[in-house]
N, C-alpha and C positions, 0 to 999 in steps of 0.2 A: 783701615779696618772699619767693619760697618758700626755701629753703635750698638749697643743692648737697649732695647727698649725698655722704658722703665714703668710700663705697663704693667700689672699683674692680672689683669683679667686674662681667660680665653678667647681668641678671638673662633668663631665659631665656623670652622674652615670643613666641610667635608672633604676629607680623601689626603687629610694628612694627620700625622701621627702626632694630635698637641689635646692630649686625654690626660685622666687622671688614672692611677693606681692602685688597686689594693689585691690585698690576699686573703681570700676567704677560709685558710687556713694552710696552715704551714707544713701539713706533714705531705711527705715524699714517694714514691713509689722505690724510691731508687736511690739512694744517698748521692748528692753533687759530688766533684770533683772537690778537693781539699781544699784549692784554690778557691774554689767557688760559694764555698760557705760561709754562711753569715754566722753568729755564735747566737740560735734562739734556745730558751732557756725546754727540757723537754717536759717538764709542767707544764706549758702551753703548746703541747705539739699536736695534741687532739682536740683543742677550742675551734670552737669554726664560728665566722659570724653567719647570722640567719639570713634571708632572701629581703627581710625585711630593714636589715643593718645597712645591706649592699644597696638598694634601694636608695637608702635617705642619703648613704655618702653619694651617691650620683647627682642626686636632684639637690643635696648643701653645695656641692660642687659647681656643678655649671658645665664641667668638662663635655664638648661636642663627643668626646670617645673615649670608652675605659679598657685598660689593659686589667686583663684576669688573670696571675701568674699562681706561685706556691711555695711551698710544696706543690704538690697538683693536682690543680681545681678538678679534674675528674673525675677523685674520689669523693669530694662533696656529693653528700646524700643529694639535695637541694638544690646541684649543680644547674641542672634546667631550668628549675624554676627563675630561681635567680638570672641565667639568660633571658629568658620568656620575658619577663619583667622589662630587664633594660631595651629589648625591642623593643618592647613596647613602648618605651619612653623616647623610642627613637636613636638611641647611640650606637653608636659605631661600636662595636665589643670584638677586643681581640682577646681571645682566651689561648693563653699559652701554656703548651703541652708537648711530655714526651714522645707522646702519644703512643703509649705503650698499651692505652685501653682505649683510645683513639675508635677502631673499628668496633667495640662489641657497645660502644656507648654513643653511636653514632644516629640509633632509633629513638635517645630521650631529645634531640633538636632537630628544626626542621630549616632547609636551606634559607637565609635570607642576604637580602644586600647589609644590613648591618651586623651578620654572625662572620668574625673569620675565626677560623683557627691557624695558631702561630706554634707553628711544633718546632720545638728544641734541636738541632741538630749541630753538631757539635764538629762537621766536618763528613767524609766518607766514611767509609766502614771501619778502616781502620783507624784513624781519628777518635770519632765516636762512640765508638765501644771500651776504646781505651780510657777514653774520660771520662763515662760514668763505670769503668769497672765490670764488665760482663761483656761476653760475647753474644751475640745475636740480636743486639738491645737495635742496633741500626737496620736490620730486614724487616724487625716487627715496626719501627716506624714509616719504615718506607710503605709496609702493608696499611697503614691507617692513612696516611697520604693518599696513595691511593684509590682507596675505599671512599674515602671525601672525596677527591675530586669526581670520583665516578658519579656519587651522588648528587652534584651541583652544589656543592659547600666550596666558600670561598675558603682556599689554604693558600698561607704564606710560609716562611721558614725564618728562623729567629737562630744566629750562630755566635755565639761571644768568641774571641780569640785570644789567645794569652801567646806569651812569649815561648818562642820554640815552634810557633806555628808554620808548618811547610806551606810557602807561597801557592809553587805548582798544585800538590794537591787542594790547595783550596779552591782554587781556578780549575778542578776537575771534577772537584765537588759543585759548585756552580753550573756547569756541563751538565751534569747528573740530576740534579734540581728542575733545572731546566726542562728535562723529560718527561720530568712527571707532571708539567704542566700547572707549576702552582704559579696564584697570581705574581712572587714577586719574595725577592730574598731580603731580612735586615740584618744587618752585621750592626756590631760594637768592640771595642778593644775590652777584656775584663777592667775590675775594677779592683784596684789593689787593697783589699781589706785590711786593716791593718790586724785584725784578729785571727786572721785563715792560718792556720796552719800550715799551709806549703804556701811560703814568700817568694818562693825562688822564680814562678811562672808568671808574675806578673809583668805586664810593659808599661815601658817608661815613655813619656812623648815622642822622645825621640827616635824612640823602638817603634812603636806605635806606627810614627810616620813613614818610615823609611819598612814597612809590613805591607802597610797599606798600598803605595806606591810600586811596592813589588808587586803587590796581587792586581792593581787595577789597571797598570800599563796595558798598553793595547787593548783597551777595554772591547770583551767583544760585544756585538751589539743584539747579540740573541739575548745576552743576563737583561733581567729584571730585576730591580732593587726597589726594594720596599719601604725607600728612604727618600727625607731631601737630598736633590745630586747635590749642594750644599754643603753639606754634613758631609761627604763622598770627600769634596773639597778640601773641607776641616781634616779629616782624618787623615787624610795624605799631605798637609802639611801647606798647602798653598792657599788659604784662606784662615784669619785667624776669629775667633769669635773669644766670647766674654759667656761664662755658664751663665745658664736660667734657672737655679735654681730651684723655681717656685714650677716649673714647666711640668713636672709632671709627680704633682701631689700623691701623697700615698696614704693608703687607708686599710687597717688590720684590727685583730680583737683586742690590742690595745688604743686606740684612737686616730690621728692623725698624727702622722712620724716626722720628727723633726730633723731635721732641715727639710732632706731632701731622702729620695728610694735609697739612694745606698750609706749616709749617714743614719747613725741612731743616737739621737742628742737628745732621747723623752718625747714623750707625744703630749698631743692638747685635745679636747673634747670638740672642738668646732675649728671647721675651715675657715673661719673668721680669726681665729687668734692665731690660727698658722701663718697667714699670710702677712694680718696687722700686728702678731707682737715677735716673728723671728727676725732677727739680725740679717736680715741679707745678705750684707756687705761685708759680712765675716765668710762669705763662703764664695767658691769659685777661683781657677788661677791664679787671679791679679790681686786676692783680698791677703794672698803670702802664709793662709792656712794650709798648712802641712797634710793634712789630710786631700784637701783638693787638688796639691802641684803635680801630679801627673794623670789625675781624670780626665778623661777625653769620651765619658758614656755618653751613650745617645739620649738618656733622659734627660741630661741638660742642655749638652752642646746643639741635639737637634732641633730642640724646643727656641735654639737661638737662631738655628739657620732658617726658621719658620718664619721667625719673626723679622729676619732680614727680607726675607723675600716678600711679606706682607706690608712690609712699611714701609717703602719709598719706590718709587722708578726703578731705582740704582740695583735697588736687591731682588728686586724683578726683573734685569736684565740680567743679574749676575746669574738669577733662575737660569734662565731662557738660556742663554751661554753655556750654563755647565751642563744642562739637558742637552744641548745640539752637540755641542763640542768642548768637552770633557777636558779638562787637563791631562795629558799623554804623560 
């Protein structure tokens, strides 16, 4: 098994997914799935930080790319702005969205190689609508898809998977994606909240693997994934990795969130005391914390297969490998 680097910097990689995090406010167009919710308090549902908050957490950070998720960012007054800016500072910004306002807010940005949008999809039509609860929620994103790509906006597709997931139609869903010409799909297994209110849809590693391996057999070679083939790897069970914890920091109107994107252990005021005063080695599969023994998300696991492949021959061959020729 490759090693965990015991590095905590970013190594400053363009064109891979090893950014920092935050939410520039938490409220929703569209209530998540039960599974999918975190438990924020709704006093803080309408706080948003300013362009100017988002700002300094990039350049305290260091992160070469930041993920913009939410509730969603699209209804930030400020939304551009705060893009505008991180162009300008150069990072790779993936702003994730249902893209349910996608197309009428498509005139406040203008195409660049550091703007993607990463819209929500949850599976096909029927999938999708089911899981956020409304019909037609998946025509109108495909309308905003779209409308971006028509416009020369870089789009990708972001899909979590819970338990109960139909293999085939994911692998139809993928087909369909495909059409519409975005650059490149990310998957992740959900993450088992322990506060969600429907327990019953989360996967266990073992589920997890034996998903994944359904869905990626015979992998065709039209998909594009938006991921380390790595992480591909990891997921399906024939590569094992150690979480990174620290791989992809998170930043909200409470501060910097401790541990890690989907723990909430309290936050600290500087990326300095995230990094130099949290526990590391209480977190991650092998540290025997109950909360981490069946996470397999990509904010850690892929920040690891990053850093495999960035740190020796070995894991650069193992790159080169699962890119040519996959595990069937």
């Amino acid at each position: 098994m490759p090693a965990t680097s015991s590095s905590r910097n970013f190594p400053a990689i363009s064109g891979i997914r090893w950014c920092s995090c935050w939410s520039p406010s938490f409220v929703a167009i569209w209530p998540a799935p039960a599974a999918a919710r975190s438990n924020i308090p709704t006093t803080f549902l309408n706080k948003r930080l300013t362009p100017e908050q988002c700002w300094a957490a990039a350049d305290e950070c260091g992160a070469p790319m930041v993920s913009i998720p939410g509730g969603e960012p699209l209804i930030h007054n400020e939304i551009d702005q705060i893009v505008a800016g991180l162009v300008e500072r150069k990072k790779y910004i993936y702003l994730c969205t249902n893209a349910l306002l996608l197309k009428k807010k498509l005139d406040l940005f203008t195409p660049s190689k550091y703007l993607t949008f990463s819209v929500h999809m949850d599976g096909g039509k029927e999938d999708h609508d089911e899981a956020v609860c409304r019909d037609g929620v998946y025509e109108t994103a495909l309308e905003g898809i779209k409308e971006a790509v028509k416009r020369g906006f870089r789009v990708t597709t972001n899909t979590t998977l819970f338990d109960g997931a139909n293999p085939e139609r994911v692998r139809k869903f993928f087909d369909e994606m495909m059409k519409l010409n975005v650059e490149g799909m990310m998957l992740s297994p959900g993450y088992s909240y322990q506060k969600a209110p429907d327990q019953e849809h989360f996967l266990h590693r073992e589920k997890t693997q034996k998903l994944f391996r359904e869905i990626l057999k015979d992998r065709k070679k039209s998909w594009r994934f938006n991921l380390s083939p790595l992480f591909l790897e990891f997921l399906q069970g024939h590569i094992d990795y150690e979480c990174t914890p620290w791989g992809n920091p998170t930043y909200n109107i409470f501060g910097w969130q401790k541990p890690c994107y989907l723990l909430q252990e309290g936050y600290v005021s500087t990326f300095k005391e995230l990094i130099e005063d949290t526990a590391w080695e209480n977190y991650g599969h092998k540290s025997g914390n109950a909360k981490c023994a069946d996470c397999m998300v990509h904010c850690g696991y892929e920040a690891s297969s990053v850093d495999d492949t960035f740190s020796s021959l070995a894991g650069f061959a193992r790159t080169v490998r699962a890119t040519l020729a996959p595990t069937r």
